[in-house]
Residue, then its C-alpha position, 0 to 999 in steps of 0.5 A: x477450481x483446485x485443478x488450477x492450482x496443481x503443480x507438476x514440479x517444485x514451489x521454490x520459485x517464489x518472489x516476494x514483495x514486501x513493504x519495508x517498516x522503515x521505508x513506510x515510516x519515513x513516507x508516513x513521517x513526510x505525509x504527517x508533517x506535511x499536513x501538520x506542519x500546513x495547518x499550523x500555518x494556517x491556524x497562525x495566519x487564522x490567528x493573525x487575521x483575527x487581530x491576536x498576534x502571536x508572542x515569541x513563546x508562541x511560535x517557540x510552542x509552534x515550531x516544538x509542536x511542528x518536530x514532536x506531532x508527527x513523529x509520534x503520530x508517525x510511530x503510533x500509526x506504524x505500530x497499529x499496522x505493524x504486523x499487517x504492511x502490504x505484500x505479494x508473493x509471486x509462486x508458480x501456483x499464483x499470486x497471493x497478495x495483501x494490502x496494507x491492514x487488508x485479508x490476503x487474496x490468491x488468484x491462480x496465473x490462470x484466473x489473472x486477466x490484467x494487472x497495471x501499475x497506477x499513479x507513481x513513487x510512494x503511492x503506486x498501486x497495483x490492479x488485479x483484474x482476475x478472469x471472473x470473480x470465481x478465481x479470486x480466493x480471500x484467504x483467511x487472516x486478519x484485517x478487512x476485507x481486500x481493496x477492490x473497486x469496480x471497472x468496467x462492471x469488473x472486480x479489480x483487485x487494488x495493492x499498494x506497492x509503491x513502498x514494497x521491496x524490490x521496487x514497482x518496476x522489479x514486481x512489474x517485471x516478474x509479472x511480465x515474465x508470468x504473464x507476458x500478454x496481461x501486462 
């Protein structure tokens, strides 16, 4: 399969898309204080319908709690995926990509079947489908194996890009310029 990738003239036209920390930061922080904020609403209205209601210094408690929980739970989560954000590159050989925590893939344009953007705004993923499962090469690197699920009896390749840098639509766009009848 290496005859695919030769390339008969210069590597210097690669586009790459990367998640930025301090975008995936702030994303994170809205989700966490969202889910935590919730379920300290619930545990209040747990606690008044069991006849205990809370004092002053308990909703003081309530509302610190509801500032200090997710960011530290925000900085803790970024700091274990700090070197490992999702990424793609898009080179004249292919695309190479990783999603977040994940081992990188290469798929030469050759060996590209379709790729579609999915659901919107921070949480927009990426579809891979390659050709056969012969063209998908797991590089090495750390993290678990590539995100993938199964469609239509075919291995599909899954990236988050809602984050990444340049915007979804700008990667979108690229693909399209490679691969104007897959996209």
């Amino acid at each position: 399969m290496t005859h695919i990738d030769e390339v008969l003239g210069p590597d210097d036209d690669t586009v790459t898309f990367f998640q930025p920390r301090a975008m995936a930061f702030v994303t994170m922080l809205w989700v966490v204080a969202a889910v935590w904020i919730t379920s300290l609403g619930l545990f209040t209205l747990l606690r008044l319908a069991a006849g205990d209601t809370p004092t002053a210094g308990d909703l003081v408690l309530y509302i610190e709690l509801a500032l200090i929980v997710p960011v530290v739970v925000t900085a803790l989560i970024l700091l274990t995926v700090w070197n490992r954000l999702g990424w793609l590159h898009s080179s004249m050989r292919g695309l190479d990509f990783a999603a977040t925590g994940r081992r990188p893939v290469h798929i030469p344009w050759a060996g590209i079947g379709e790729v579609a953007l999915r659901y919107r705004g921070p949480f927009t993923e990426l579809l891979i489908t390659p050709v056969d499962d012969d063209f998908a090469e797991p590089l090495h690197g750390t993290g678990r194996p590539p995100r993938t699920r199964r469609r239509n009896g075919q291995v599909v390749y899954l990236v988050d890009v809602g984050l990444m840098s340049p915007a979804p639509e700008v990667l979108l766009a690229e693909l399209h310029r490679r691969l104007p009848a897959k996209v």
